[in-house]
BAVEX-539828 format. One record per atom (N, C-alpha, C, CB): residue in three letters; x, y, z. Coordinates in steps of 0.1 Angstrom, whole numbers, padded with zeros to 4 digits, always signed. Glycine has a CB too. Layout:
ALAXYZ
...
This chain:
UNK+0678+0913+2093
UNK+0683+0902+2084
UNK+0697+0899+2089
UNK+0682+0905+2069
UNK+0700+0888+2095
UNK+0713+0879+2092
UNK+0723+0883+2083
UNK+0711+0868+2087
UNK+0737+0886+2087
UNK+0748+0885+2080
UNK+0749+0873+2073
UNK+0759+0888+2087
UNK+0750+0872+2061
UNK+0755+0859+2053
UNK+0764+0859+2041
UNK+0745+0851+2049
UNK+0774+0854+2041
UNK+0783+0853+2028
UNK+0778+0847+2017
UNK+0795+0846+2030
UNK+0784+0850+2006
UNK+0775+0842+1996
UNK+0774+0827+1994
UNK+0778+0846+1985
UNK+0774+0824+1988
UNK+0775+0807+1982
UNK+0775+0806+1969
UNK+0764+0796+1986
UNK+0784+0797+1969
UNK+0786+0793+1951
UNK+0770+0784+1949
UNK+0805+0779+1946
UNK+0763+0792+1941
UNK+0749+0788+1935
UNK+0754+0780+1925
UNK+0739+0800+1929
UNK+0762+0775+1917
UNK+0760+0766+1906
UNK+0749+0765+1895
UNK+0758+0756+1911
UNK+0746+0782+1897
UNK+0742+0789+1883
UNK+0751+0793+1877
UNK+0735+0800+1883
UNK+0746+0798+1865
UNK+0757+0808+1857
UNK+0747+0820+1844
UNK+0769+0794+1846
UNK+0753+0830+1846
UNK+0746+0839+1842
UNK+0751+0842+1826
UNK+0747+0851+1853
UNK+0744+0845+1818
UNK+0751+0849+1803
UNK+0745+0861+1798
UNK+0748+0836+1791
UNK+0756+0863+1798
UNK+0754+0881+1794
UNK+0752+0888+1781
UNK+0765+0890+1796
UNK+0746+0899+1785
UNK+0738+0905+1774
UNK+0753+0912+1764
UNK+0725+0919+1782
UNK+0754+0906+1751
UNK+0765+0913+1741
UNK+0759+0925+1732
UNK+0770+0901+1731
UNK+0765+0938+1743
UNK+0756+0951+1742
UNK+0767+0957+1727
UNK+0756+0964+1759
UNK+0776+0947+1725
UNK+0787+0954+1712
UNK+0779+0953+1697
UNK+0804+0945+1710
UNK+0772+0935+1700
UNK+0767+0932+1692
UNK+0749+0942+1689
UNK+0768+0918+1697
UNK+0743+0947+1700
UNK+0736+0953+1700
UNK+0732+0965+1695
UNK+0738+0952+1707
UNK+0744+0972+1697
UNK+0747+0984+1694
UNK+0750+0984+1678
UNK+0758+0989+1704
UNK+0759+0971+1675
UNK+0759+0969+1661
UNK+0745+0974+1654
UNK+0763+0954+1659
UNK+0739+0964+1655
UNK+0720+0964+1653
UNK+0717+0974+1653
UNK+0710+0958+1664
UNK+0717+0983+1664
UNK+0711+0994+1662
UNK+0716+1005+1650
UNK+0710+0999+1673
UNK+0733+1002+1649
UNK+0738+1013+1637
UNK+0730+1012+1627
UNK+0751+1012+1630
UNK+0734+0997+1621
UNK+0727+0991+1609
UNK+0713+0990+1607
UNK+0729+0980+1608
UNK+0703+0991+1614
UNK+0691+0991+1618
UNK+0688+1007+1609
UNK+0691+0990+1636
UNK+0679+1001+1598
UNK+0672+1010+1588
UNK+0662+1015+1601
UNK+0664+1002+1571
UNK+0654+1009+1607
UNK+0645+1018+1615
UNK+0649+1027+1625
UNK+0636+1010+1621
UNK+0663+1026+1629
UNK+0667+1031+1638
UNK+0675+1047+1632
UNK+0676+1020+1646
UNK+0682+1044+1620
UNK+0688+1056+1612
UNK+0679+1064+1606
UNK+0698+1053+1602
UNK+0670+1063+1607
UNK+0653+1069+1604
UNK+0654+1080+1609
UNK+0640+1061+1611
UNK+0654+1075+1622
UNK+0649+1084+1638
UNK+0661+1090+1644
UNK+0643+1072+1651
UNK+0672+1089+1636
UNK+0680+1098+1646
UNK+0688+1104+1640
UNK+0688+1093+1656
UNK+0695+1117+1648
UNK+0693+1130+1639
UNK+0706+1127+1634
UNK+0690+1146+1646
UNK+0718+1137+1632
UNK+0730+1140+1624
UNK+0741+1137+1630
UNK+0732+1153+1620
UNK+0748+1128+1632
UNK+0761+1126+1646
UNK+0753+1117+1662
UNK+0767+1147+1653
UNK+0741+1114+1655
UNK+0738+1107+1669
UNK+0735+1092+1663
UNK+0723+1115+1679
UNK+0739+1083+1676
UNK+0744+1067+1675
UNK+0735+1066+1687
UNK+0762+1061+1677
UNK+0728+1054+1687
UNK+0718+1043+1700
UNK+0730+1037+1703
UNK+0704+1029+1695
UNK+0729+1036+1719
UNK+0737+1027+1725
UNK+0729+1021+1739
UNK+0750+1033+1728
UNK+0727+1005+1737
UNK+0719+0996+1747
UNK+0724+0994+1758
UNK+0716+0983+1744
UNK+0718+0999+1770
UNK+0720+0999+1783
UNK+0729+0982+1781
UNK+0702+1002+1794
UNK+0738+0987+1791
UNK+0745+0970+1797
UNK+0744+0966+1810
UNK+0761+0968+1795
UNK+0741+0955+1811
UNK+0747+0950+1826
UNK+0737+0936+1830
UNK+0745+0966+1840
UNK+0727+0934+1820
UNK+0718+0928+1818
UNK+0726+0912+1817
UNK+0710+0935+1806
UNK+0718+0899+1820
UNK+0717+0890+1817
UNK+0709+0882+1813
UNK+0721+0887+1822
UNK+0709+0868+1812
UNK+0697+0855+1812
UNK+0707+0847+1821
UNK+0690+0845+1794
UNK+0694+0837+1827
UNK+0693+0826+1832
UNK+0688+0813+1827
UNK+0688+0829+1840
UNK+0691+0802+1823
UNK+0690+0790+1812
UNK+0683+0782+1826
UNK+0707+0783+1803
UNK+0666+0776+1827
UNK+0665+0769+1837
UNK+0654+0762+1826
UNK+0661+0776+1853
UNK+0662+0744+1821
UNK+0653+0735+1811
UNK+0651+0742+1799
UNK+0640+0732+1816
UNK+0636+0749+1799
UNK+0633+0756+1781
UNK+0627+0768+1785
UNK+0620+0747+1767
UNK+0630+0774+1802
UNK+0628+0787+1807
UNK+0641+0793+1805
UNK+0624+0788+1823
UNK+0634+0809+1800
UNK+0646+0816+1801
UNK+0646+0828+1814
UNK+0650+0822+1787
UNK+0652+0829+1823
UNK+0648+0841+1830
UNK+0662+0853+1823
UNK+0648+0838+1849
UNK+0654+0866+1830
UNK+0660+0879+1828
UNK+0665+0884+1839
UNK+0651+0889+1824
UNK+0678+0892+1844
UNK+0677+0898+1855
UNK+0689+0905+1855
UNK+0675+0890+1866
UNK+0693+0912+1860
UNK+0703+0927+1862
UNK+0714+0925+1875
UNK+0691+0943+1867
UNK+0723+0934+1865
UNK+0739+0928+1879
UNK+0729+0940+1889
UNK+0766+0937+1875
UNK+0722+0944+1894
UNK+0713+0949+1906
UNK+0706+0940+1915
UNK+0704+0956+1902
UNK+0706+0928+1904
UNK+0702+0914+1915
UNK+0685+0914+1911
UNK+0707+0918+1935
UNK+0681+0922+1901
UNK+0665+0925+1902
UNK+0664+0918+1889
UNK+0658+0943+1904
UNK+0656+0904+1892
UNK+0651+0894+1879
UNK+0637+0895+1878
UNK+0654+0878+1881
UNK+0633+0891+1864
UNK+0618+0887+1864
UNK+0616+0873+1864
UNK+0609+0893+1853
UNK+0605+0871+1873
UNK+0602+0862+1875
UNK+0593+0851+1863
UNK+0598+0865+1885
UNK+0591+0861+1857
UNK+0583+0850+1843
UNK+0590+0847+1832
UNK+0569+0856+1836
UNK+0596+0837+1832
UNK+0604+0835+1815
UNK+0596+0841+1803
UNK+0604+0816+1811
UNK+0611+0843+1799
UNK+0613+0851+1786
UNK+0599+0846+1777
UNK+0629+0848+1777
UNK+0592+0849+1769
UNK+0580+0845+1756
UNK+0581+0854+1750
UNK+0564+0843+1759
UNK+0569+0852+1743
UNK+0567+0860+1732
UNK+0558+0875+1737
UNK+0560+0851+1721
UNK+0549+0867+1749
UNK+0543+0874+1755
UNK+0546+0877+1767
UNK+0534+0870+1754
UNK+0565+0879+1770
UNK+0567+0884+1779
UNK+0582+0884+1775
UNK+0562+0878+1791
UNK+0587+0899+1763
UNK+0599+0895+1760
UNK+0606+0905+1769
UNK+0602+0895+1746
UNK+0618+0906+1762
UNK+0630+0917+1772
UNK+0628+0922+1763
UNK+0647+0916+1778
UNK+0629+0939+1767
UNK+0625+0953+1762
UNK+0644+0959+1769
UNK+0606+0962+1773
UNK+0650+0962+1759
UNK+0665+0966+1760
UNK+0661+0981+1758
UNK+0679+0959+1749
UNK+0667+0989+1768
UNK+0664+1004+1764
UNK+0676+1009+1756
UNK+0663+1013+1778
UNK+0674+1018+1746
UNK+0682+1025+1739
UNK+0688+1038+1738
UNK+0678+1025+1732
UNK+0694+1043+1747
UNK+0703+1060+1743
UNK+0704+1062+1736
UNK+0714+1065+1746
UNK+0703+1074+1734
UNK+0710+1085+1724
UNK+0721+1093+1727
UNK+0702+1095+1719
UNK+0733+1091+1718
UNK+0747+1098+1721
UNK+0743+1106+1709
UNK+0764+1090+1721
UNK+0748+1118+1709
UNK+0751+1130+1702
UNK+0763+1132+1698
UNK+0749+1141+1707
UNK+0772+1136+1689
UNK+0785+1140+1689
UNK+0781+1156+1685
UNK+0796+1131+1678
UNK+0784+1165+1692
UNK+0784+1174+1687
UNK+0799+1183+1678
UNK+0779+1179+1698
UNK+0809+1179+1682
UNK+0818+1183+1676
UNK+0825+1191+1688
UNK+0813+1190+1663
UNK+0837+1194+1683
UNK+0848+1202+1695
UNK+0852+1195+1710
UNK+0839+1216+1701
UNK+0846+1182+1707
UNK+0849+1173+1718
UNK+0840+1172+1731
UNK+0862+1177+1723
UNK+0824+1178+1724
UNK+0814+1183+1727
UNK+0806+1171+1729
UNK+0810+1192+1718
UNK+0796+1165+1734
UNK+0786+1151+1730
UNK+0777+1149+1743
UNK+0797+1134+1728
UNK+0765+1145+1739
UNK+0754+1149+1752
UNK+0749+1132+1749
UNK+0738+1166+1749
UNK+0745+1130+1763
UNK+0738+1117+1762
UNK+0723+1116+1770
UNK+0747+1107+1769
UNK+0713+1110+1764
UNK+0701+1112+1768
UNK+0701+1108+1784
UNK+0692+1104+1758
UNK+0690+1112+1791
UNK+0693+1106+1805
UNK+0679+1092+1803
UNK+0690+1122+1820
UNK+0672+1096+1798
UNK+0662+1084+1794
UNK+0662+1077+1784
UNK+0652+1086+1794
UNK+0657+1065+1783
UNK+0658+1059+1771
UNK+0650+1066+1757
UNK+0652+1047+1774
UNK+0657+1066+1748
UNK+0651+1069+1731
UNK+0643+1062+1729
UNK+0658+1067+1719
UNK+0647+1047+1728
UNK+0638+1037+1722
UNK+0641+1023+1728
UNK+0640+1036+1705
UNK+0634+1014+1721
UNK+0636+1002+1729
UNK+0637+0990+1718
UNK+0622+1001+1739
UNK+0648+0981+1720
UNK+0646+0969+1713
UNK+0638+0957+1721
UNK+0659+0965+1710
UNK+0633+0948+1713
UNK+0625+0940+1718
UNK+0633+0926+1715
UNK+0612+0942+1712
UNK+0635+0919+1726
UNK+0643+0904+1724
UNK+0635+0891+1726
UNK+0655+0903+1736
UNK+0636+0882+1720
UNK+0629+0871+1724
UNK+0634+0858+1713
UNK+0612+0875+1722
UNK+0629+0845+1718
UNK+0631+0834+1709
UNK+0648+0834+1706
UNK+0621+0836+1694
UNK+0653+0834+1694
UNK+0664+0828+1688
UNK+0672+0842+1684
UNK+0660+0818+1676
UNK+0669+0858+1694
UNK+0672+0868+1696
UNK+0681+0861+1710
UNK+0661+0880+1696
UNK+0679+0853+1718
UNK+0684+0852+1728
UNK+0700+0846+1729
UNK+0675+0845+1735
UNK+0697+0838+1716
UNK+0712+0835+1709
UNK+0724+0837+1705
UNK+0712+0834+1702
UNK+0715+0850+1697
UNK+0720+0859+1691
UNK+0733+0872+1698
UNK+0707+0864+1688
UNK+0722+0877+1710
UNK+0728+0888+1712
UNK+0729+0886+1727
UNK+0722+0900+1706
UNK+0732+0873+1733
UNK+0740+0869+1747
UNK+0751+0861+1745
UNK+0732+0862+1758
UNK+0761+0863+1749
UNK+0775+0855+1751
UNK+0769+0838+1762
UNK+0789+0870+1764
UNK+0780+0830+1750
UNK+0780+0818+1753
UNK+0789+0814+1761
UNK+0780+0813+1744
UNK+0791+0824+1770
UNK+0801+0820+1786
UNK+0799+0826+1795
UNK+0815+0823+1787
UNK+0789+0817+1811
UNK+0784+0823+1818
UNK+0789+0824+1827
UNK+0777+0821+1819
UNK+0790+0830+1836
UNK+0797+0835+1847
UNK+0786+0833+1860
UNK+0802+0852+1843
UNK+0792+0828+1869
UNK+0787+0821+1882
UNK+0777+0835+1890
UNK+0803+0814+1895
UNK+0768+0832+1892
UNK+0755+0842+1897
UNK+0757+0853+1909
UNK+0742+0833+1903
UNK+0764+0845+1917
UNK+0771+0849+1929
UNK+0782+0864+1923
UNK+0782+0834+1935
UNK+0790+0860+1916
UNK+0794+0870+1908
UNK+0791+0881+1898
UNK+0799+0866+1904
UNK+0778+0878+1893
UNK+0774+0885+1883
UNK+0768+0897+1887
UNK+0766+0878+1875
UNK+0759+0892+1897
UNK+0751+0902+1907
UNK+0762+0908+1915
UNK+0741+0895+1918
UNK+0763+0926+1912
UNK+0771+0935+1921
UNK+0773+0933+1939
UNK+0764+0949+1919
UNK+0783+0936+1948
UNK+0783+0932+1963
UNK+0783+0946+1964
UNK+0795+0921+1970
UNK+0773+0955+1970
UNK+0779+0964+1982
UNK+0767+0967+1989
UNK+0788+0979+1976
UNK+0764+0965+1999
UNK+0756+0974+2005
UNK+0746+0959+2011
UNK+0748+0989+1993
UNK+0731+0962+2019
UNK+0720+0956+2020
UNK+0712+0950+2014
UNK+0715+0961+2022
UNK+0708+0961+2001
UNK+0704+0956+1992
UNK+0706+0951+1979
UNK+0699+0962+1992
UNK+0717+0953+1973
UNK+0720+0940+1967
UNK+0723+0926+1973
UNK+0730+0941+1960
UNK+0724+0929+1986
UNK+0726+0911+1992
UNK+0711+0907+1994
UNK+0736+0908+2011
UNK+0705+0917+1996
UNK+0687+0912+2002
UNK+0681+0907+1987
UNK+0675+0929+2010
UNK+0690+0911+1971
UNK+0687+0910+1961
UNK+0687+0894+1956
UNK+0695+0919+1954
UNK+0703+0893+1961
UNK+0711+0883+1953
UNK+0701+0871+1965
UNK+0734+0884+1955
UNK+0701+0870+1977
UNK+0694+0863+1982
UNK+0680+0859+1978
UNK+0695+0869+1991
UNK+0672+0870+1972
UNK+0659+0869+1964
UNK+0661+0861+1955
UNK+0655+0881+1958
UNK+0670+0859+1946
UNK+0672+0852+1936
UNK+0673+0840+1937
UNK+0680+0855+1930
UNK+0682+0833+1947
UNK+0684+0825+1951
UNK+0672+0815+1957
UNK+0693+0829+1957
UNK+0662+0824+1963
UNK+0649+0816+1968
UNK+0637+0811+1956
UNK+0640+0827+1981
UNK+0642+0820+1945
UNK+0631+0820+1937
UNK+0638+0809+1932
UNK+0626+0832+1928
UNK+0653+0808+1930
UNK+0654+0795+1918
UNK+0654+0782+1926
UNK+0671+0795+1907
UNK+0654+0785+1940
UNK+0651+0770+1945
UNK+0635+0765+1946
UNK+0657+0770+1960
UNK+0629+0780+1943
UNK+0612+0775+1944
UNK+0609+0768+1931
UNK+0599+0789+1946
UNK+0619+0774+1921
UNK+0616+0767+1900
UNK+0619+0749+1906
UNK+0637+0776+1881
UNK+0632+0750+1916
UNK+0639+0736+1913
UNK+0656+0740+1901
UNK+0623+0725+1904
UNK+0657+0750+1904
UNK+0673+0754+1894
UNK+0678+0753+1903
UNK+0678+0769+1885
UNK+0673+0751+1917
UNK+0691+0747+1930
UNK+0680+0741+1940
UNK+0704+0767+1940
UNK+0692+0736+1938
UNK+0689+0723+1955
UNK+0686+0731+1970
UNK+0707+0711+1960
UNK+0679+0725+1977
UNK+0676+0736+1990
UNK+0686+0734+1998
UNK+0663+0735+2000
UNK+0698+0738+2004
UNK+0710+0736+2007
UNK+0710+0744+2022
UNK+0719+0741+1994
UNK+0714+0742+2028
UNK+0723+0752+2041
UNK+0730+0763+2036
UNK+0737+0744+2050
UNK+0732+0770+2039
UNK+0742+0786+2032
UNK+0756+0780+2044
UNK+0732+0810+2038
């Protein structure tokens, strides 16, 4: 594969508000149910959407999107940790997810920030494969019609 620099896509990515999230889960009667004495959920971050017409896509500063807009029958599943405080300055964190929130509809509103940040940026730079990523992305939104077929 070709060395190529990026290009300003004239997307913009809006990010997942994991403060707001995490809020949810404190307050969340189903969630204080299930967890034990000193332990708090906290929602993986790094997550975005993509706004293309009344599609919403999903996808990760890893550069790895799904390709089928958000529904009902195809929502985002946010994974949930478990922090522990044990005390003494002591605190363990799950290595896998606990549980999972489920996002969709007028959740998308809700708990993503209304300032997007250009795609090119959102998606991490180091290595092969996030460029072979960010490049992926880029072909799929020109196959929707979210970007013009352009020269790099």
């Amino acid at each position: 594969m070709r060395s190529r620099s990026r290009m300003k896509t004239g997307i913009m990515v809006y990010r997942m508000d994991d403060e707001k999230l995490n809020k949810y889960v404190a307050e969340s009667e189903w969630f204080s149910s299930r967890m034990e004495e000193n332990e708090v959920g906290t929602c993986d971050s790094g997550e975005g959407i993509i706004r293309h017409g009344d599609d919403v896509y999903w996808l990760d500063t890893e550069g790895v999107i799904v390709t089928q807009p958000i529904s009902e029958d195809n929502p985002i599943k946010v994974n949930v940790r478990s922090h522990i405080d044990h005390g003494d300055g002591k605190s363990s964190h799950s290595m896998f997810p606990k549980w999972q929130i489920t996002l969709q509809g007028d959740d998308l509103a809700e708990y993503f920030s209304d300032e997007g940040v250009p795609l090119e940026e959102f998606v991490r730079s180091f290595g092969q494969r996030l460029e072979s990523n960010f490049w992926g992305i880029v072909e799929f939104l020109r196959g929707i019609k979210a970007m013009d077929e352009e020269e790099e």
